[in-house]
C-alpha positions in Angstrom: 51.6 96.0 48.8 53.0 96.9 52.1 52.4 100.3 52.2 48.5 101.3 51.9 47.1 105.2 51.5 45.1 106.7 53.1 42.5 106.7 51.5 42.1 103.1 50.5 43.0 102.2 54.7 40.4 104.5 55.1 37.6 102.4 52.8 39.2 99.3 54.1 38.0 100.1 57.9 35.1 101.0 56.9 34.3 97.5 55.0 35.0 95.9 58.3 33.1 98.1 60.5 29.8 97.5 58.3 31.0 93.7 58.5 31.0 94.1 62.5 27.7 95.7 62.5 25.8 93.0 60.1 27.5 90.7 62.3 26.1 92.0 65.2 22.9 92.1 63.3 22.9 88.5 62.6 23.5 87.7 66.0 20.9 89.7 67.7 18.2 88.3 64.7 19.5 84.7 65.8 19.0 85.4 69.6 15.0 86.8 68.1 14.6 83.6 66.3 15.8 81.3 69.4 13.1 83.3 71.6 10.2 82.7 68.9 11.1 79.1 69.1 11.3 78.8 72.9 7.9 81.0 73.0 6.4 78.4 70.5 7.7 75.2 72.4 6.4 76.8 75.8 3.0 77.1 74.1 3.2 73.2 73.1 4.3 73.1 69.6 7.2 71.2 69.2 10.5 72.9 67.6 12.1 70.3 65.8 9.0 69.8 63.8 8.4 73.7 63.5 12.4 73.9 61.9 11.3 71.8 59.3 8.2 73.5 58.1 10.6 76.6 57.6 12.9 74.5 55.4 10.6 73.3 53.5 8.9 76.9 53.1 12.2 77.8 52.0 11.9 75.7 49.3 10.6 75.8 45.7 7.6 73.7 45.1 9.0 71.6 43.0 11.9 71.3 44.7 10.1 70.1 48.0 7.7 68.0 45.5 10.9 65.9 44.4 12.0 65.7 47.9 9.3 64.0 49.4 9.1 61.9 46.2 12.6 60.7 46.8 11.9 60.4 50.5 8.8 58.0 49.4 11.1 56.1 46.9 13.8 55.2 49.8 11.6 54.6 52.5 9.8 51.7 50.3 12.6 50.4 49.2 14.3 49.9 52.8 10.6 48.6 54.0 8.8 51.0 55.6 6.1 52.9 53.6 
């Protein structure tokens, strides 16, 4: 496998350039996101708690529902619910 043709060096480059340019993508799309939060924090609301309302949109309901049923669970256990 030393030797590659043409054709497959050719396909090869190009699977790295489209890798470079979703990187880039990605990149610019976080810069975005950091922007929205700085907006948002500069308005009042605070990030941290903002973060965690995506996550947990992110979630399945019954996922989430679990969560904060375990979250209950240990809190009472260790005292302070």
């Amino acid at each position: 496998m030393d030797d590659i043709n043409a054709s497959t060096a050719g396909q090869l480059k190009a699977f790295i350039e489209r890798i470079e340019r979703l990187e880039e993508e990605k990149r610019n799309i976080a810069g975005d996101i950091k922007d929205v939060y700085a907006e948002a924090k500069g308005n009042g609301f605070d990030v941290k708690t903002l973060r965690k309302i995506v996550s947990l949109r992110r979630q399945e309901p019954a996922e989430r529902h679990e969560q904060e049923e375990l979250l209950e669970v240990y809190l009472r256990a260790i005292g302070m619910e």
